[in-house]
C-alpha positions as CSV (number, residue, x, y, z in Angstrom):
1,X,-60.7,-99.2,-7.3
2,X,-59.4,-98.4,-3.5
3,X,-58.0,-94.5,-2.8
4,X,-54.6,-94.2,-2.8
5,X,-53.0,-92.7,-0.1
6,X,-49.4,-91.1,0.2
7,X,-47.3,-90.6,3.3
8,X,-44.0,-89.0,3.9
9,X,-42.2,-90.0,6.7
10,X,-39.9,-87.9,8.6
11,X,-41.6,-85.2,10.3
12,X,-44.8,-87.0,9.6
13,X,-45.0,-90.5,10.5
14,X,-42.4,-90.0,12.9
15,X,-41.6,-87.2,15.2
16,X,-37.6,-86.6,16.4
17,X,-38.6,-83.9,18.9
18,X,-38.1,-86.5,22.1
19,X,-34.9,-88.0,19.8
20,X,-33.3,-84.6,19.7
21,X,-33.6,-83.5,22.7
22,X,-32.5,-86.9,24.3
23,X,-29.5,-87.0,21.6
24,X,-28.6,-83.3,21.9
25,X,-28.4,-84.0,25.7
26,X,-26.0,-86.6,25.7
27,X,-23.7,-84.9,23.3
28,X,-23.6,-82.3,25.6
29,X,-24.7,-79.8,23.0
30,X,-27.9,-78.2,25.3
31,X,-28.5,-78.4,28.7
32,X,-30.4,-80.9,30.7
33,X,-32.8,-79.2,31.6
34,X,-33.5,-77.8,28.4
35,X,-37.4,-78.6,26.7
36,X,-38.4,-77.9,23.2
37,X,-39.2,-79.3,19.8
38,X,-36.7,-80.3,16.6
39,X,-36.4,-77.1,15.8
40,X,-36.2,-75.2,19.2
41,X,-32.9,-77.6,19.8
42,X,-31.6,-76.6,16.0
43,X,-31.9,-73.2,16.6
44,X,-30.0,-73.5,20.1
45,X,-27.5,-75.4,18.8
46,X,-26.7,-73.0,15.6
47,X,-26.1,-70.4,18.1
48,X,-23.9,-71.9,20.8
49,X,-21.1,-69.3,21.0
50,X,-17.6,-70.3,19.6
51,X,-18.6,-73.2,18.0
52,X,-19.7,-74.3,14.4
53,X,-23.0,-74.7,15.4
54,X,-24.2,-75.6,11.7
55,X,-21.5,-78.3,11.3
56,X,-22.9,-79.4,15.2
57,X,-27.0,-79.6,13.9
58,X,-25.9,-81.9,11.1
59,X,-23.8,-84.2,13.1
60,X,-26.6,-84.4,15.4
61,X,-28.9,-84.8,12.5
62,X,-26.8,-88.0,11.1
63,X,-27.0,-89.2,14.4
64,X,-30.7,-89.0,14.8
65,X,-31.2,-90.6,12.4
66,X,-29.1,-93.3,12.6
67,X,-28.4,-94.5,15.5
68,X,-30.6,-92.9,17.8
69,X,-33.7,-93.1,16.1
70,X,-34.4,-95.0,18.9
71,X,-35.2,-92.2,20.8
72,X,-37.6,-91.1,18.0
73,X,-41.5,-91.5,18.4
74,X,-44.7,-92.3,15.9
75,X,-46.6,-89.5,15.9
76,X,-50.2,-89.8,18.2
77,X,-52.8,-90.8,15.7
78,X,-51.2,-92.7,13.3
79,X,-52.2,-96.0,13.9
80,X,-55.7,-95.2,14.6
81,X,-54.9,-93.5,11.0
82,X,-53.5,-96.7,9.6
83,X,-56.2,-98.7,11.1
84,X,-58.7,-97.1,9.7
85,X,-57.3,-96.8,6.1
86,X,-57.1,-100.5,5.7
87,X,-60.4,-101.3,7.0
88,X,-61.6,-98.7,4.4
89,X,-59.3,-100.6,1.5
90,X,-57.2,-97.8,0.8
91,X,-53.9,-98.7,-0.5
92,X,-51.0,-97.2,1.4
93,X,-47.3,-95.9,0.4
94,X,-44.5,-93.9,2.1
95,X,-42.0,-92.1,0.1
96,X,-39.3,-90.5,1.8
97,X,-37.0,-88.2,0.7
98,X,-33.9,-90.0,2.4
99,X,-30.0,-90.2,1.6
100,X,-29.2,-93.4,2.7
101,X,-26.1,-92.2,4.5
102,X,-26.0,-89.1,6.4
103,X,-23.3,-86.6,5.8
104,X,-21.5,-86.4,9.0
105,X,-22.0,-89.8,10.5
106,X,-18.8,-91.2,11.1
107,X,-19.9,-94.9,11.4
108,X,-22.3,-94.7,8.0
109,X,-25.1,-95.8,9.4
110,X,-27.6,-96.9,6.7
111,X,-30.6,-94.4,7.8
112,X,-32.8,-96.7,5.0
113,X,-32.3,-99.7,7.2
114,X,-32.6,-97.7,10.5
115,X,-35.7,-96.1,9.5
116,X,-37.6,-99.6,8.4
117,X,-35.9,-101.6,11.4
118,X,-37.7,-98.5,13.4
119,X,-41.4,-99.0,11.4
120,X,-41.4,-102.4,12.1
121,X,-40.7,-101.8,15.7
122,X,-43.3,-99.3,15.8
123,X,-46.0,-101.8,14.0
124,X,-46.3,-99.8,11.0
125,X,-46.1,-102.9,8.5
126,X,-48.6,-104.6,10.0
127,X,-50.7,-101.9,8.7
128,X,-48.6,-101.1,5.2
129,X,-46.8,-103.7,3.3
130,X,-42.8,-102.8,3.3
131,X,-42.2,-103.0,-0.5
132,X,-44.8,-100.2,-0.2
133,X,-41.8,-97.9,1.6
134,X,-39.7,-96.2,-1.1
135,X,-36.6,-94.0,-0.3
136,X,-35.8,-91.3,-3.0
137,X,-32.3,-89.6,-3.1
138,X,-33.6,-86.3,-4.2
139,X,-36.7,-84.0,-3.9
140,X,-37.1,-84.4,-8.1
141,X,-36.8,-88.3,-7.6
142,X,-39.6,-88.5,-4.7
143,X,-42.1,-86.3,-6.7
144,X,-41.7,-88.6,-9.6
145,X,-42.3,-91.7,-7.6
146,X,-45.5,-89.7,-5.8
147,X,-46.8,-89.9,-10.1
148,X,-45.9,-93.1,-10.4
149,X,-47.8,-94.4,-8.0
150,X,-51.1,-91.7,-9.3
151,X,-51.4,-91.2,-5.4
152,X,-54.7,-89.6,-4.9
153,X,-53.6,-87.8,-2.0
154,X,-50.4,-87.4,-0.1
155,X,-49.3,-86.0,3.2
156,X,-46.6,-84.3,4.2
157,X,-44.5,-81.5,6.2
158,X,-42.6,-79.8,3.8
159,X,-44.8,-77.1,1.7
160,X,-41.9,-76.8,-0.9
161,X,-42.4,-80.9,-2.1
162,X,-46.4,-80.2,-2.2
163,X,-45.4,-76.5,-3.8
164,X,-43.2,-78.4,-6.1
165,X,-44.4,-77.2,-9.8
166,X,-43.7,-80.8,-11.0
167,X,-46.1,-82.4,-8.3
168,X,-49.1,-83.8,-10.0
169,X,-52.1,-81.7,-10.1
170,X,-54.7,-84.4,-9.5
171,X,-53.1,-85.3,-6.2
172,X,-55.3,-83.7,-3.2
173,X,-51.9,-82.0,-0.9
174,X,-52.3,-82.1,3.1
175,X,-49.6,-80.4,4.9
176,X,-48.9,-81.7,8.4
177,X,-47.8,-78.9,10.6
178,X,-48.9,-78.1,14.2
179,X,-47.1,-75.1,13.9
180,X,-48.2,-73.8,10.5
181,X,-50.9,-70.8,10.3
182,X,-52.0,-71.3,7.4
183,X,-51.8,-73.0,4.0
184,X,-52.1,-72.1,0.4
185,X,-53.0,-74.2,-2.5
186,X,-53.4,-76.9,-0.1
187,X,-55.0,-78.4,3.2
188,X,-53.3,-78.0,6.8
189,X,-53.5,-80.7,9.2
190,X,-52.2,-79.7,12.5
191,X,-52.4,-83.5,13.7
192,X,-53.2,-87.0,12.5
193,X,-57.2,-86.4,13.9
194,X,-56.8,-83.7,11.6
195,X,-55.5,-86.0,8.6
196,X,-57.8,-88.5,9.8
197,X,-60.9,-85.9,9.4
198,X,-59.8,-84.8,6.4
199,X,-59.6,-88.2,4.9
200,X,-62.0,-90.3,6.9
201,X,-64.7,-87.8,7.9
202,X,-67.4,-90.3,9.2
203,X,-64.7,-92.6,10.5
204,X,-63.1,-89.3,12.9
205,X,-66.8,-88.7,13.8
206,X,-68.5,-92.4,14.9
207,X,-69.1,-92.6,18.5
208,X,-67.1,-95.9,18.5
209,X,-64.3,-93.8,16.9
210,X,-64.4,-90.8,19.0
211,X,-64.5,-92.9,22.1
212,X,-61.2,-94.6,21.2
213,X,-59.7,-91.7,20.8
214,X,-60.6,-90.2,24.2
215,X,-60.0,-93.3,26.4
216,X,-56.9,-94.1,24.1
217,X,-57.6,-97.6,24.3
218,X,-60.4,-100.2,22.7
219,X,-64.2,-99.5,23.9
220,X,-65.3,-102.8,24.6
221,X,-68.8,-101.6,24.1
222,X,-70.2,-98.5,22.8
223,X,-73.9,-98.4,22.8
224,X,-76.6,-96.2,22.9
225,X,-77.9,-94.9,25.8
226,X,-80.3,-92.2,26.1
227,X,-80.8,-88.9,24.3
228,X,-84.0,-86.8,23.1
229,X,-84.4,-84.3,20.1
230,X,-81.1,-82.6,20.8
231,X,-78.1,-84.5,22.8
232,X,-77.5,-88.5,22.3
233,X,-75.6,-90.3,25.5
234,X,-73.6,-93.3,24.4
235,X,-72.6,-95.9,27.6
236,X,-68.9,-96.6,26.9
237,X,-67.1,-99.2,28.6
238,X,-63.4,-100.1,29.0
239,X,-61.7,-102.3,31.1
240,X,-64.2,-102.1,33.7
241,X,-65.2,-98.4,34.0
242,X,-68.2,-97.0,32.4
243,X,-67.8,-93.7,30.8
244,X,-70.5,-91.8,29.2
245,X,-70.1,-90.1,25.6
246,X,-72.6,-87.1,24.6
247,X,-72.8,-86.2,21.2
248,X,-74.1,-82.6,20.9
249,X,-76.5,-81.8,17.9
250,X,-75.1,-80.4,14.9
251,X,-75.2,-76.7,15.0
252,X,-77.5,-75.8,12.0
253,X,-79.2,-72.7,12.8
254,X,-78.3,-73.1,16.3
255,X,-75.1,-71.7,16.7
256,X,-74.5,-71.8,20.1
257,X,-71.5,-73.4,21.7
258,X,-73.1,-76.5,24.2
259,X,-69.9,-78.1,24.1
260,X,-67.9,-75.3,25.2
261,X,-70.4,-74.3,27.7
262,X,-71.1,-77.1,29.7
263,X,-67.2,-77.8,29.8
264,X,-66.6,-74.9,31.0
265,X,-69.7,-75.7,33.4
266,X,-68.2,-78.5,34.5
267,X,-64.8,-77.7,35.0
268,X,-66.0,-74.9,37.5
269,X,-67.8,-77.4,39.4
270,X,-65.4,-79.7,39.8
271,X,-62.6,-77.1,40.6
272,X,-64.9,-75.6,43.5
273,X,-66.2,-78.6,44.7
274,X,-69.8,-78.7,43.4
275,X,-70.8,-82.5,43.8
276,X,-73.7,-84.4,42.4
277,X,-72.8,-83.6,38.7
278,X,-71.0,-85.2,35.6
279,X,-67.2,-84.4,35.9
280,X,-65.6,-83.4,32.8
281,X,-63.5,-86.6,31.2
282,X,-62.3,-84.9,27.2
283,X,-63.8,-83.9,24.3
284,X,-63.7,-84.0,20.8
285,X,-65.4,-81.7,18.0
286,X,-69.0,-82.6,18.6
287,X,-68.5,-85.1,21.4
288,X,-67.6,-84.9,25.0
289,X,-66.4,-88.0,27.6
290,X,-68.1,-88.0,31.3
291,X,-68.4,-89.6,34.2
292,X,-70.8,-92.1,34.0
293,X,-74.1,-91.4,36.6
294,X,-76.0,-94.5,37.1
295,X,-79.5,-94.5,37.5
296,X,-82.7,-93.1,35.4
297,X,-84.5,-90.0,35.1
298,X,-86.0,-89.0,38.6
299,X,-89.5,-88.2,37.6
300,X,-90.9,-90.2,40.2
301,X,-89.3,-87.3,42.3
302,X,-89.5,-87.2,46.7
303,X,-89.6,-84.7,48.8
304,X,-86.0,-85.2,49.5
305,X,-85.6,-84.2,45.7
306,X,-86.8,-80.9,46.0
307,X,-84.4,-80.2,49.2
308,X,-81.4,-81.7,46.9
309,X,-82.6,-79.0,44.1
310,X,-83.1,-76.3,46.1
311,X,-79.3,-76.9,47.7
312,X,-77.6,-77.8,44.4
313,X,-79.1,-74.2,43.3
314,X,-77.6,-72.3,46.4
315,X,-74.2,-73.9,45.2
316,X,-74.8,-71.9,42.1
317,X,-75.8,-69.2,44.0
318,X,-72.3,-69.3,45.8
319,X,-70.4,-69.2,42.7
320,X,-72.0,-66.0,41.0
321,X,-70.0,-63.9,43.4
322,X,-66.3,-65.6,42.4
323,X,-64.2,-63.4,40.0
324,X,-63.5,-66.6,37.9
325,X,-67.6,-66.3,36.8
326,X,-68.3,-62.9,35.8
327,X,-66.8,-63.9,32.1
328,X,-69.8,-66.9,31.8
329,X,-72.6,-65.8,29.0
330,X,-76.1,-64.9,29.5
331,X,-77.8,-68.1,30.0
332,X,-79.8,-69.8,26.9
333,X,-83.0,-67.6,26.0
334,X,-82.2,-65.5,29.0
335,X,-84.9,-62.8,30.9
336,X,-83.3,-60.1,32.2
337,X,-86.2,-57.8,32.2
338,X,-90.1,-57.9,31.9
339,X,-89.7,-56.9,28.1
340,X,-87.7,-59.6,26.9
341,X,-90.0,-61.6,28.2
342,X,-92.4,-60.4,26.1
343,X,-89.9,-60.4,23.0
344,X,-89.6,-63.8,23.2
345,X,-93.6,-64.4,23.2
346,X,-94.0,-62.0,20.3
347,X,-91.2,-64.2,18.1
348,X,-92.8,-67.6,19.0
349,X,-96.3,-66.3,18.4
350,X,-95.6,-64.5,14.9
351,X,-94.1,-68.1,13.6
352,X,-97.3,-69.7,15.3
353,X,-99.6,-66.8,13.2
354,X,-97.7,-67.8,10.3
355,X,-99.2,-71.6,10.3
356,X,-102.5,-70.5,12.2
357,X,-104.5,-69.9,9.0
358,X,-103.9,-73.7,7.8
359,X,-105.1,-75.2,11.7
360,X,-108.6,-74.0,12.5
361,X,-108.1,-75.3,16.2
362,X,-104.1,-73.5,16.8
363,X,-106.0,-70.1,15.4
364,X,-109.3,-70.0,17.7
365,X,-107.3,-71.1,20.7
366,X,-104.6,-67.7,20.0
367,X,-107.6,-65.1,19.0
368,X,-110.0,-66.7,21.8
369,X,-107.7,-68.0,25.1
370,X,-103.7,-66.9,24.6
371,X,-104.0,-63.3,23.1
372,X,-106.5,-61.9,26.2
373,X,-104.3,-63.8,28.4
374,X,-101.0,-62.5,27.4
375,X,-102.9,-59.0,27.0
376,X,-104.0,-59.2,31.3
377,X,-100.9,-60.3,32.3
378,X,-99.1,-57.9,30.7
379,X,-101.2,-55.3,31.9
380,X,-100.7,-57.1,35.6
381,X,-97.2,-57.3,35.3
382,X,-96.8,-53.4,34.5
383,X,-98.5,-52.4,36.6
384,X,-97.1,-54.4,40.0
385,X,-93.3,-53.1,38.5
386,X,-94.6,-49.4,38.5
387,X,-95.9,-49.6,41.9
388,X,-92.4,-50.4,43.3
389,X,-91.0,-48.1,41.3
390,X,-89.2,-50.9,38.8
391,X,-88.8,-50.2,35.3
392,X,-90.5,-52.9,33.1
393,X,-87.7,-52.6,29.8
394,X,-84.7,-52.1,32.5
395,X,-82.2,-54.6,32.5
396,X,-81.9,-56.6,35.4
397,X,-78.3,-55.8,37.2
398,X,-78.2,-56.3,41.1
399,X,-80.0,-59.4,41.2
400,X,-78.1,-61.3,38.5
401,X,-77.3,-64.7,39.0
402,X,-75.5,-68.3,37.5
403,X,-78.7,-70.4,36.2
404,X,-78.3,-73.6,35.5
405,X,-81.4,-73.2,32.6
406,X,-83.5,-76.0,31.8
407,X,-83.0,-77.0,35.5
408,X,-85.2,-79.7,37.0
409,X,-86.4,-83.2,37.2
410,X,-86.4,-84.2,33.9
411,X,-82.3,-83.0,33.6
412,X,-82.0,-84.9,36.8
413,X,-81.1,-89.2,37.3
414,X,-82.2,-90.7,40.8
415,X,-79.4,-92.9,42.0
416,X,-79.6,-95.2,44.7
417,X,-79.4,-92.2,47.6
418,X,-78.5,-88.7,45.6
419,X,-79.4,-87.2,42.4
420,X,-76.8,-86.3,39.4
421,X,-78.2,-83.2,37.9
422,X,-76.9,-83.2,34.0
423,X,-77.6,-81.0,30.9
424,X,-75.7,-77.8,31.4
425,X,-75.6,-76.6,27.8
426,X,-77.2,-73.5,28.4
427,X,-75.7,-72.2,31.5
428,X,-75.1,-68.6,32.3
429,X,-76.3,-65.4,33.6
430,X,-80.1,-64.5,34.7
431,X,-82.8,-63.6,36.3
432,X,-83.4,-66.4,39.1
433,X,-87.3,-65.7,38.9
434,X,-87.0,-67.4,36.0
435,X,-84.9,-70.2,36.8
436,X,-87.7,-70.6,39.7
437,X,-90.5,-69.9,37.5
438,X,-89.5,-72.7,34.8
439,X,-89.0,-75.3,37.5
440,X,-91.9,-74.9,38.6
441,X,-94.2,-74.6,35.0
442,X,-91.9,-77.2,33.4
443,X,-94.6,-79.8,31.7
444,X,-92.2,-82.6,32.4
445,X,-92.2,-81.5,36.3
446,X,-95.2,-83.0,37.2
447,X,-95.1,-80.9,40.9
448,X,-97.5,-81.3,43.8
449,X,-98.9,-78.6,45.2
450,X,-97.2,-79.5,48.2
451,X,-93.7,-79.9,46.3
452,X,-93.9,-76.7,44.6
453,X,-94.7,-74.4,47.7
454,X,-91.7,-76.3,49.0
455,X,-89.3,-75.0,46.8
456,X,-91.2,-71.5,46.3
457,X,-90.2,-71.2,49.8
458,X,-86.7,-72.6,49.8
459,X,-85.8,-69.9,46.7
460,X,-87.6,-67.2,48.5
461,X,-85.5,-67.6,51.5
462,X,-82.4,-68.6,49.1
463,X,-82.8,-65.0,47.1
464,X,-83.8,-63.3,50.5
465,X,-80.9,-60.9,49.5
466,X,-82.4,-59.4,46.4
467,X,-85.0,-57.1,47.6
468,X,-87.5,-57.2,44.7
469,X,-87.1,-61.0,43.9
470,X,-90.4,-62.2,45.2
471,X,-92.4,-59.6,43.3
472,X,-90.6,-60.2,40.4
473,X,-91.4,-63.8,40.8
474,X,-95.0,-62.7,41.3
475,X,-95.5,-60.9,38.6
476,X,-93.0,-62.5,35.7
477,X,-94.7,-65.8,35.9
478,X,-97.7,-65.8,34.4
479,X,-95.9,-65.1,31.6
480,X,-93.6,-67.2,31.4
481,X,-96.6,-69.7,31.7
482,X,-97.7,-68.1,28.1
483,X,-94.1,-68.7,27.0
484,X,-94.6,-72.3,28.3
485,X,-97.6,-72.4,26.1
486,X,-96.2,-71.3,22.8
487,X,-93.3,-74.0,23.6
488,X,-95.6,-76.3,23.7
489,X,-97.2,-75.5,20.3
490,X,-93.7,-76.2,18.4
491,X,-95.6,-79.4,17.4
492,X,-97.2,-77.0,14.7
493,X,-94.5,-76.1,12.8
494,X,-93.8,-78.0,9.4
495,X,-89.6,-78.0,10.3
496,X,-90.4,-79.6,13.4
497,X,-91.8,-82.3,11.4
498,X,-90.7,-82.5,8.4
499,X,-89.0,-85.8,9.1
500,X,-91.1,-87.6,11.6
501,X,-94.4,-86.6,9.8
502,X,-92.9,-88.4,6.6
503,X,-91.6,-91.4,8.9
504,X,-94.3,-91.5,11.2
505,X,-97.4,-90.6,8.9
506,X,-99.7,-87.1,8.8
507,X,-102.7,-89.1,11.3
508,X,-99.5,-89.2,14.2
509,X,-99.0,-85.4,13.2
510,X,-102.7,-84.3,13.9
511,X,-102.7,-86.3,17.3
512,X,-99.2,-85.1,18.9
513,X,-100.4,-81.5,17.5
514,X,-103.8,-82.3,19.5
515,X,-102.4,-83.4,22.4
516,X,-99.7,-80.4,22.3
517,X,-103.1,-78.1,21.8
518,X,-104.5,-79.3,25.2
519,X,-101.4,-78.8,27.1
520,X,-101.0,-75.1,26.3
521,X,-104.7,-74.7,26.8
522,X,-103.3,-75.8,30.6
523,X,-100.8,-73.9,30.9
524,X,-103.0,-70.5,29.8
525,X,-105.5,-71.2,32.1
526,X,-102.3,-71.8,35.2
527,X,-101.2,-68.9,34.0
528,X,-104.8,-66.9,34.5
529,X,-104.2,-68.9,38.1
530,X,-100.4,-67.8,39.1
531,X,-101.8,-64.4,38.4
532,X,-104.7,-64.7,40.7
533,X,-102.5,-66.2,43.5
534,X,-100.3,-63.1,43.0
C-alpha cells in the first residue's frame, strides 16, 4: 500500500510574502521601499495611524488571494518534494482550509478557482491529480477530510489544525515554519529540504539528489570520482561545467566538523586571494559543491612541486597574522608542545598493547624496536629543549601558525602546469615543525633526498622569524616518525577491519597487517636516523 501524504496549501505550498508586498505596494498601503514577509506587511498595515488597519489587512487579504495571487510564489523545494513522492508511489492530497469567497473582495473572486488556476500554472498537477485538491470551509471540516483520507502524514503551518484535539492520532504532524523555535507534539520543518528529509531521508541524502539541489538544475551525470577511507568526490556535470561534490564521512565517533572547517578554509582563501585551491560552490548536511580541479594525484611529484608547496605554505603563513584568523581551531591532532607529542604516542600505543598479546610479530616489534626508540628520543628531545632553556610540557605561543594538516603530495592533483592542493578538513592552529615534519615522514610522500633538503630549507628560511623553529624541528621529529609508525599499525585493530576482513577474507588481513608491520619497522629505524642527523 503506497504512504499517504497530506499537504496544506496556503503558507505551505505556496508563499504570499512577494504577493503582499507587491499588492500592499500598489494599494499604496506600505511604502516602496519597504521589504519583509506576510506578516511583517500585516503588522505594518494594522498600525498605519488613522486608519482601520484591520479592516485594510483583510481587504488586502481578499485581494491576495484573489486576484493577485499572481504575484504569489511555490515555495523552493516543492517540486523536487513532489518529484520525489511520486517516484516513491506515495499518494498525494491538499486540503485547504479555504472560504471560497473572501470577505472584503468587492468583485467575489472565487479564491477556489484562483488558487487551482495558480497550481496548474505552477505545475503542481502534473505531480498531484486535481480531484486530489479539496477545499474545506471550516477548520472542523478540513480535519475530518485529513481522517477521511487516513493520511499517514500531513504538513502544514498552522500548529492549532495539527494541535486540533480531533486530529487523528495515527497521522505523523510536520509543522512548516522557518520562523518557528520549536515544536511540541510534533516535527518542525523550517523548509521543504526539511520536509523532504523528514519524509524521504535517503532521497534528501543521494549524491544525485544533493547535487540537484545545489546546482538547482538536472545533473546530467553524477558519477563517482575518487575518495579513500574517509571523503568520497563525485564528478558532477551540468550544462557544460564540471563541478565536484565531496561527501564527508558520517561523524560516528569522529565528531569533528570537516564540513564546516574546510568551508570556512575555503572561503578565506578565496576572499584573500589564495590560488591553486578548490573554491567554495554550497553545501548541504554532509555534502559540499566545488570547483572542479582536473588532473590526478601528483605523486609523480617535480622539483617545481616542492617550490609550489613551499610557496602555497608561505600563503598560509601570511594569513596567520590577519585578525579575521585568530578565531580558526587548533588544527586536527594538533602538537603544540613536546608532551602532546608524546600523549598522542601513549594513546595509539596502549590500543596497539591491547591487541599485541593476540599478534606475536606487532608485540616483539613494540618490546624489541619501538619502545627503546621512543624511550632515546624522548630522552634526546629533553634534553636539546633544556639546553635552550625551552620547556618540554609548555604550550607553544609565539611561533603559532595556520597549518593546512595532512598537507602534501598525496592531498595534491598535478594539472597540466600548477598543482590544486585539496583536503582541508583539518585546518587550524599549530606548530609548523610539525606541518614540516609530516611532509616530509608522510609514507605516501615518496621524497628524494634531494627533494626533502629542498624544502627543509625553503621552511627554515620561511619560519626564519621564529627563533627556536629549527631546533624544534630537530628535535620533534624523530617522534613524530614513532607517531608515523603507530599510524601505520592501525591495520591491527579489529574496527579497522571489521568490514573489509569479512569482505575481503582473514589471509588479505594477515598480509596488509604484514606489509603495514614492515613499514613502521622503516619509519623506527628513520626515526633512529632524523635523530642522528640532528
Amino acid at each position: 500500500m503506497s504512504l499517504r501524504i497530506g499537504l496544506d496549501l496556503d503558507n505551505t505550498i505556496i508563499s504570499y510574502d512577494r504577493a503582499f508586498v507587491v499588492s500592499g505596494k500598489e494599494r499604496g498601503l506600505i511604502p516602496h521601499d519597504f521589504s519583509g514577509n506576510k506578516q511583517q506587511v500585516r503588522d505594518y498595515i494594522r498600525a498605519l495611524p488613522g486608519r482601520d488597519g484591520e479592516r485594510e489587512w483583510q481587504k488586502l487579504q481578499g485581494y491576495v488571494y484573489g486576484k493577485g495571487i499572481m504575484h504569489a510564489e511555490i515555495f523552493a523545494g516543492v517540486s523536487a518534494f513532489l518529484k520525489q513522492a511520486n517516484e516513491a508511489g506515495a499518494t498525494l492530497h491538499i486540503v485547504s482550509h479555504k472560504t471560497q469567497f473572501g470577505h472584503y473582495d468587492p468583485d467575489k473572486i472565487d479564491l477556489r478557482e484562483a488558487a487551482r488556476k495558480f497550481l496548474s500554472a505552477n505545475g503542481v498537477f502534473a505531480a498531484l491529480p486535481e480531484n486530489n485538491v479539496y477545499f474545506c470551509t471550516t477548520r472542523e471540516e478540513k480535519i475530518t477530510k485529513i481522517t477521511e483520507l487516513d493520511c499517514e502524514i500531513f504538513v502544514d503551518d498552522l500548529e492549532e489544525v495539527l494541535d486540533d484535539p480531533t486530529f487523528p492520532t495515527g497521522t505523523r504532524k510536520l509543522l512548516f515554519s522557518p520562523l518557528a523555535k520549536s515544536a511540541h507534539g510534533f516535527e518542525l520543518c523550517r523548509d521543504w529540504e526539511g520536509v523532504m528529509g523528514a519524509v524521504f531521508p535517503d532521497a534528501l541524502l543521494s549524491p544525485e539528489n544533493v547535487a540537484k539541489q545545489l546546482l538547482e538544475k538536472q545533473p546530467q551525470s553524477v558519477a563517482l570520482a575518487g575518495g579513500g577511507g574517509n571523503s568520497r568526490i563525485y564528478r558532477v556535470e551540468a550544462e557544460g561545467k564540471t563541478y565536484a561534490l565531496k561527501m564527508y564521512p558520517k561523524a560516528g565517533s569522529d565528531t569533528r566538523d570537516r564540513l564546516g572547517v574546510e568551508k570556512k578554509t575555503l572561503q578565506l582563501f578565496e576572499k584573500h586571494g589564495v590560488g591553486n585551491v578548490p573554491r567554495w560552490l554550497g553545501e548541504r548536511p554532509g555534502y559540499a559543491l566545488l570547483s572542479w580541479a582536473e588532473g590526478s594525484l601528483a605523486i609523480a611529484h617535480t622539483p617545481e612541486n616542492i617550490d609550489q608547496a613551499a610557496d602555497f605554505i608561505g600563503e598560509v603563513k601570511r594569513l596567520s597574522s590577519l585578525a579575521e584568523t585568530q578565531d580558526f581551531s587548533p588544527a586536527s591532532e594538533a602538537c603544540i608542545s613536546g608532551e602532546e607529542i608524546l600523549r598522542q604516542i601513549e594513546r595509539r600505543l596502549t590500543r596497539l598493547r591491547e591487541v599485541a598479546p593476540s599478534e606475536p610479530a606487532l608485540q616483539l616489534f613494540l618490546s624489541t624496536q619501538f619502545l627503546p626508540a621512543l624511550k632515546n628520543a624522548t630522552a634526546a628531545a629533553k634534553t636539546t629543549y633544556g639546553a635552550h632553556g625551552i620547556g618540554f610540557d609548555a604550550p607553544l605561543e609565539k611561533g603559532l601558525c595556520l597549518i593546512p594538516a595532512d598537507f602534501g603530495f598525496h592531498n595534491a592533483l598535478q594539472g597540466p602546469k600548477t598543482l590544486t592542493f585539496i583536503d582541508f578538513e583539518y585546518f587550524g592552529w599549530d606548530d609548523p615543525a610539525k606541518l614540516v615534519a609530516d611532509f616530509l615522514l608522510h609514507p605516501a610522500m615518496k621524497l628524494s633526498a634531494d627533494d626533502a633538503a629542498c624544502f627543509r630549507a625553503r621552511m627554515l628560511d620561511l619560519f626564519a622569524d621564529d627563533p627556536h623553529f629549527s631546533l624544534r624541528l630537530k628535535a620533534l621529529t624523530p617522534l613524530f616518525a614513532l607517531r608515523w609508525a603507530l599510524i601505520l599499525l592501525n591495520e591491527f585493530l579489529p574496527e579497522r577491519w571489521s568490514g573489509r576482513a569479512f569482505a575481503r577474507g582473514e589471509s588479505e588481513w594477515a598480509a596488509a597487517k604484514e606489509r603495514q608491520l614492515a613499514k613502521a619497522d622503516a619509519m623506527v629505524k628513520n626515526s633512529m636516523r632524523e635523530k642522528s642527523d640532528a
